[in-house]
PAZAMI-361111 format. One record per residue (C-alpha): residue number from 0; chain; x, y, z. Coordinates in pm, 1 decimal, always signed. Each point is the difference from the previous one (the first is absolute). Layout:
> NUM A X Y Z
...
***
This chain:
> 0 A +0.0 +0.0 +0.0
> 1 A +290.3 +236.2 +70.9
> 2 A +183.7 -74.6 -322.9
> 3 A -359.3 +69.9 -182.7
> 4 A -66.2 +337.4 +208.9
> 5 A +342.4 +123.1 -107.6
> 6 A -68.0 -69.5 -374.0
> 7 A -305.0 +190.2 -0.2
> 8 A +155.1 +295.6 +150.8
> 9 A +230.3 -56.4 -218.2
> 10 A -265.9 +29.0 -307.4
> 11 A -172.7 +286.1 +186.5
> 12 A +393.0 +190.6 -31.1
> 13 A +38.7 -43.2 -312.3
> 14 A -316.2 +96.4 -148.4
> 15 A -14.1 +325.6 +178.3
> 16 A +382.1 +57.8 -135.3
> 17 A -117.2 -45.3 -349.0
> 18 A -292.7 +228.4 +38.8
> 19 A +227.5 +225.4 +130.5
> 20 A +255.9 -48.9 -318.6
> 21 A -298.6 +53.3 -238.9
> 22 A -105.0 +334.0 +161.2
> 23 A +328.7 +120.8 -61.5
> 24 A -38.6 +190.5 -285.9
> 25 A +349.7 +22.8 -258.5
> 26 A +96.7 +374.9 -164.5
> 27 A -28.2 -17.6 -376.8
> 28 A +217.9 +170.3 -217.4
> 29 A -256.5 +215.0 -329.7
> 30 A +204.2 +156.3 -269.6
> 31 A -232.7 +178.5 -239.8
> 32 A -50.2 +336.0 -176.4
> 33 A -295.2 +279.8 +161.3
> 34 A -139.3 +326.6 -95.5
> 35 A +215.3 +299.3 +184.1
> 36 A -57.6 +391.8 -40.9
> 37 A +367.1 +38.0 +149.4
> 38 A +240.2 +33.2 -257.9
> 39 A +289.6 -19.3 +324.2
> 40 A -107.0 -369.4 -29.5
> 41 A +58.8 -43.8 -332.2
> 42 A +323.5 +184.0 +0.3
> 43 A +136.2 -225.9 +301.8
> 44 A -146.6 -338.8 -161.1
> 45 A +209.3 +67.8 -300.0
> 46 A +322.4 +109.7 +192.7
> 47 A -17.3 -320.5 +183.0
> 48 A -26.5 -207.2 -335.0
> 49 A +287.1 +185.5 -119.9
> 50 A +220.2 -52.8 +322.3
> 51 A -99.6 -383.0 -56.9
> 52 A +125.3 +27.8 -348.6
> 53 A +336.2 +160.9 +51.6
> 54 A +84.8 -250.0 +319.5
> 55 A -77.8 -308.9 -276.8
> 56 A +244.4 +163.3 -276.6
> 57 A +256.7 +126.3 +341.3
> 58 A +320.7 -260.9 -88.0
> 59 A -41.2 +105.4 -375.6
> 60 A +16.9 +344.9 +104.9
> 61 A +309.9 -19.4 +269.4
> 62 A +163.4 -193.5 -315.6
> 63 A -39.4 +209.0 -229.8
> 64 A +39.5 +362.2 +130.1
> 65 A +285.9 -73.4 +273.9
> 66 A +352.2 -82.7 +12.6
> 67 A -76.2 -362.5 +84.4
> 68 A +50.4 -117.6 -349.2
> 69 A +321.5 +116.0 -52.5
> 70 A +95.9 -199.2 +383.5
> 71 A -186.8 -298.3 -88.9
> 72 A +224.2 -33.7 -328.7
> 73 A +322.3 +42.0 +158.3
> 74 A -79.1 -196.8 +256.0
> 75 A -42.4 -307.2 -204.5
> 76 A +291.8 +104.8 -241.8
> 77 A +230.4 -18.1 +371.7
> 78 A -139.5 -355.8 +65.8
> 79 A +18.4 -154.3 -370.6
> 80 A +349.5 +140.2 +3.8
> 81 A +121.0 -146.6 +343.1
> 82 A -171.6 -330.1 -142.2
> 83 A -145.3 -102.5 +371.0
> 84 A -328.5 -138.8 -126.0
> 85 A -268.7 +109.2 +160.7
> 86 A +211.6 +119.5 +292.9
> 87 A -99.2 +278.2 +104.8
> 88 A -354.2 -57.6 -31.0
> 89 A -199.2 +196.9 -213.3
> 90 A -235.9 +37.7 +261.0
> 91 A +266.1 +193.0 +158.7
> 92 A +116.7 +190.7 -258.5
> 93 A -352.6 +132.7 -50.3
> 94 A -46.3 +126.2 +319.4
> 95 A +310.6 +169.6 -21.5
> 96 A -64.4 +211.2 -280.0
> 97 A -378.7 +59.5 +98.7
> 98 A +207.2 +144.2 +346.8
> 99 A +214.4 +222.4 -219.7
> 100 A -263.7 +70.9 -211.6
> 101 A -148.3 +147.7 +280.3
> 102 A +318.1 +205.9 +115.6
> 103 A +116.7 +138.0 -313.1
> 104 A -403.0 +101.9 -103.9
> 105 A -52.6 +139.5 +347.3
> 106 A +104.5 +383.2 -71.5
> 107 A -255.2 -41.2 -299.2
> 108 A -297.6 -168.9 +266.4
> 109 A +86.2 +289.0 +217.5
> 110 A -82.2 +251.2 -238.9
> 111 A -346.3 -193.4 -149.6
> 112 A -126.1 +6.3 +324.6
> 113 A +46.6 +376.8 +124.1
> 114 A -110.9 +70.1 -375.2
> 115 A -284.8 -198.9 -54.0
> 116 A -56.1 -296.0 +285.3
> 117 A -55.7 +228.9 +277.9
> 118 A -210.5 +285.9 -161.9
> 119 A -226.9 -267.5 -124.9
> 120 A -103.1 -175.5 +355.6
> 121 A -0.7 +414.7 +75.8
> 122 A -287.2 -11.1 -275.6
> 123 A +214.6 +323.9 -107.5
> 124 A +9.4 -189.5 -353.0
> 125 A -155.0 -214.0 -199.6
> 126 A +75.5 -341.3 -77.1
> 127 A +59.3 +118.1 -376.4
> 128 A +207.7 +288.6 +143.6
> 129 A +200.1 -239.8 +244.1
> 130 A +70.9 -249.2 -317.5
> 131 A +152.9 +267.7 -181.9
> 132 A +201.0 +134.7 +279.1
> 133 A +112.9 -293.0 +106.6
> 134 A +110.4 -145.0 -321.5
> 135 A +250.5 +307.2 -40.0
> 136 A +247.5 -96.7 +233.2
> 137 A +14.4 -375.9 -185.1
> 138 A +18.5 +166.8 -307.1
> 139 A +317.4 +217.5 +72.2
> 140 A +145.5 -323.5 +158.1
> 141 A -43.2 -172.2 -352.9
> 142 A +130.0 +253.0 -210.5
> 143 A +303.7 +25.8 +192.0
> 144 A +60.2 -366.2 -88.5
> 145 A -136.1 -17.1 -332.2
> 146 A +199.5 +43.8 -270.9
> 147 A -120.3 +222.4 -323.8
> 148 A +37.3 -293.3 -282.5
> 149 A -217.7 -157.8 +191.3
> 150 A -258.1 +242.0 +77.8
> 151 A +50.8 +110.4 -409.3
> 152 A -94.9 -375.4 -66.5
> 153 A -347.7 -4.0 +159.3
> 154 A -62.5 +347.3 -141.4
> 155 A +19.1 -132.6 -332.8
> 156 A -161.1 -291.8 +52.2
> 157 A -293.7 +106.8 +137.5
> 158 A +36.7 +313.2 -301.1
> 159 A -12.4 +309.1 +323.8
> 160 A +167.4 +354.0 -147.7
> 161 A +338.3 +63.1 +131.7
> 162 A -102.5 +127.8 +357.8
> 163 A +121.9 +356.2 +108.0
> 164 A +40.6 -62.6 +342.9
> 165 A -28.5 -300.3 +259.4
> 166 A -331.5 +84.4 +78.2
> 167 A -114.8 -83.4 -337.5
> 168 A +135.0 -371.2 +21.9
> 169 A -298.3 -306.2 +78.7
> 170 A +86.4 -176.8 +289.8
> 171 A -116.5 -281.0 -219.8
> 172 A +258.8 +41.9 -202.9
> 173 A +264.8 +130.5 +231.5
> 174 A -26.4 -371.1 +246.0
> 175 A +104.1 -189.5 -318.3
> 176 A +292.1 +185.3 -93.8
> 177 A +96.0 +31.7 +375.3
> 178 A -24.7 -381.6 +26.1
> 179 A +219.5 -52.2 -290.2
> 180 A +286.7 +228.5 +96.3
> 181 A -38.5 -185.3 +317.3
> 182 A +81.8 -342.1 -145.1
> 183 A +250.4 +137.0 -208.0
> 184 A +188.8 +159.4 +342.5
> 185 A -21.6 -337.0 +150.5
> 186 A +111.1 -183.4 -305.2
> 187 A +312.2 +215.2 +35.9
> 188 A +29.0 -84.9 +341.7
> 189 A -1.8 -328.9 -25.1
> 190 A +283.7 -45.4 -281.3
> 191 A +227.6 +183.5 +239.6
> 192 A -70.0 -240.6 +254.4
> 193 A +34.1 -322.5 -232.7
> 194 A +400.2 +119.0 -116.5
> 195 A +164.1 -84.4 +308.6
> 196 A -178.3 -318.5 +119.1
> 197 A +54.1 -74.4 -433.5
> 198 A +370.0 +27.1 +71.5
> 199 A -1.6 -217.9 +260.0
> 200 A -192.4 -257.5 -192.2
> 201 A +257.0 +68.8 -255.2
> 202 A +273.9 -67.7 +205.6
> 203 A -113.3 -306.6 +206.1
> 204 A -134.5 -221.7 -311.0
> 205 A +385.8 +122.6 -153.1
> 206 A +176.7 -141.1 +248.6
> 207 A -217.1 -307.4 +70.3
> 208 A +19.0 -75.8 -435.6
> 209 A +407.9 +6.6 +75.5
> 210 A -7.1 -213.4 +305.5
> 211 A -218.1 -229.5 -212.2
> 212 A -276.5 -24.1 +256.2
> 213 A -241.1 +19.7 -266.9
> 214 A -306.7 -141.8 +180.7
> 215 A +44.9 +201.8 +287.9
> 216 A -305.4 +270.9 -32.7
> 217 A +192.6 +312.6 -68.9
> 218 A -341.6 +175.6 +185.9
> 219 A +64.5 -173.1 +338.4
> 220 A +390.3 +84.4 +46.3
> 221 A -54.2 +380.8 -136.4
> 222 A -320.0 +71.8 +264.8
> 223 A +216.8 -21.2 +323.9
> 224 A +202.3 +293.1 -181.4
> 225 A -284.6 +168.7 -131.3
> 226 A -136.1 +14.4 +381.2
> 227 A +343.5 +113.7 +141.8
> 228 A +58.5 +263.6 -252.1
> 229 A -360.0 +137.1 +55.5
> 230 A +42.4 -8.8 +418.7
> 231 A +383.5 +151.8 -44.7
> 232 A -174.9 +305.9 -200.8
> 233 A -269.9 +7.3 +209.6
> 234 A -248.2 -46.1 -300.3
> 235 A -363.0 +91.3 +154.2
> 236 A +170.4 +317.7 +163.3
> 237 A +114.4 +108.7 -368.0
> 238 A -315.5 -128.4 -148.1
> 239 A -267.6 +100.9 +150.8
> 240 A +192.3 +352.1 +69.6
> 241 A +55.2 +81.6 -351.0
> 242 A -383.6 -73.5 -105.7
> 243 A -138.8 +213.5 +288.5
> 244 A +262.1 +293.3 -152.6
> 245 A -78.5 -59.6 -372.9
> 246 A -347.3 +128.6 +89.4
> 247 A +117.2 +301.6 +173.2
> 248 A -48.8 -58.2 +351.9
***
């Protein structure tokens, strides 16, 4: 009788905890379009779909219109050319130039913000106004790099008059030509670092052809060198200081 009295209760618990779960009522989430007489509304709906927008194309933009292309390059020139695989990572090498990125662009952030960041949450500007304030700054960053073959190159393509001043000059065209000079920098970069880890190639599979050690990988006896020559010279020191400079930091 006990063990049947505590089984009912039991039942009795139970029910009244699922009543209780099924009078809990759940949130539900309604996305939809209504009537409004505010045009504030409007305004701040579309804002917020163009925030959404710019976030999605973000890495594109920090690619294209920032000094990280020209790191990313060199970067991978340096490792090809010491021949360590995948050593360092390229996870790591990423997040060092998004770090510099960040360093050398910051006198540029600075100035977008006091210019057109700040006077927008002041609802001083508009949003239109704070775009074309803002994009100054990245503009004279991108000239500065930019070389004018290249920006000559997109003006003909895209069949613009010869501008009379920078002003004049698309930023749709101008990101192009400021990628390509970019890759072209690096490229340069990155045959100066292959010509002395090249001469030590040179030399090591020399002397291992006149020893007659032919099977002998001339790769794995010239990468001890290749890592003492680049520690003796203190490579990322001279690296890394001479791309932050070449942008005029």
């Amino acid at each position: 009788m006990r063990k049947i009295s505590l089984i009912l209760i039991s039942l009795l618990i139970l029910h009244g905890a699922a009543k209780e779960c099924l009078a809990v009522t759940l949130p539900t989430v309604q996305v939809g379009l209504a009537e409004t007489n505010d045009p504030k509304q409007v305004s701040t709906l579309i804002e917020i779909l163009l925030i959404f927008t710019v976030l999605s194309v973000a890495p594109a933009i920090i690619l294209m219109t920032t000094c990280f292309t020209r790191l990313v390059v060199t970067f991978s020139f340096l490792r090809n050319a010491l021949g360590t695989q995948q050593m360092p990572p390229a996870q790591l090498l990423v997040g060092l130039a998004l770090f510099l990125t960040v360093f050398i662009m910051t006198p540029t952030l600075k100035v977008m913000n006091e210019t057109a960041v700040k006077p927008y949450l002041d609802e001083r500007i508009s949003l239109q106004q704070a775009f074309t304030e803002g994009i100054k700054p990245l503009r004279t960053f991108m000239f500065k790099q930019t070389r004018e073959k290249d920006l000559a190159l997109f003006l003909e393509i895209a069949k613009e008059p010869k501008p009379a001043n920078k002003d004049e000059v698309a930023t749709s065209i101008l990101v192009p030509a400021f990628v390509i000079s970019e890759l072209k920098t690096a490229f340069q970069i990155g045959f100066v670092l292959f010509l002395p880890f090249l001469v030590i190639d040179m030399v090591v599979a020399s002397v291992l052809l006149s020893m007659g050690m032919m099977m002998l990988p001339p790769v794995m006896v010239s990468l001890p060198f290749k890592l003492l020559l680049f520690v003796l010279v203190d490579g990322w020191y001279l690296i890394v200081g001479s791309l932050v400079k070449s942008f005029g930091v």
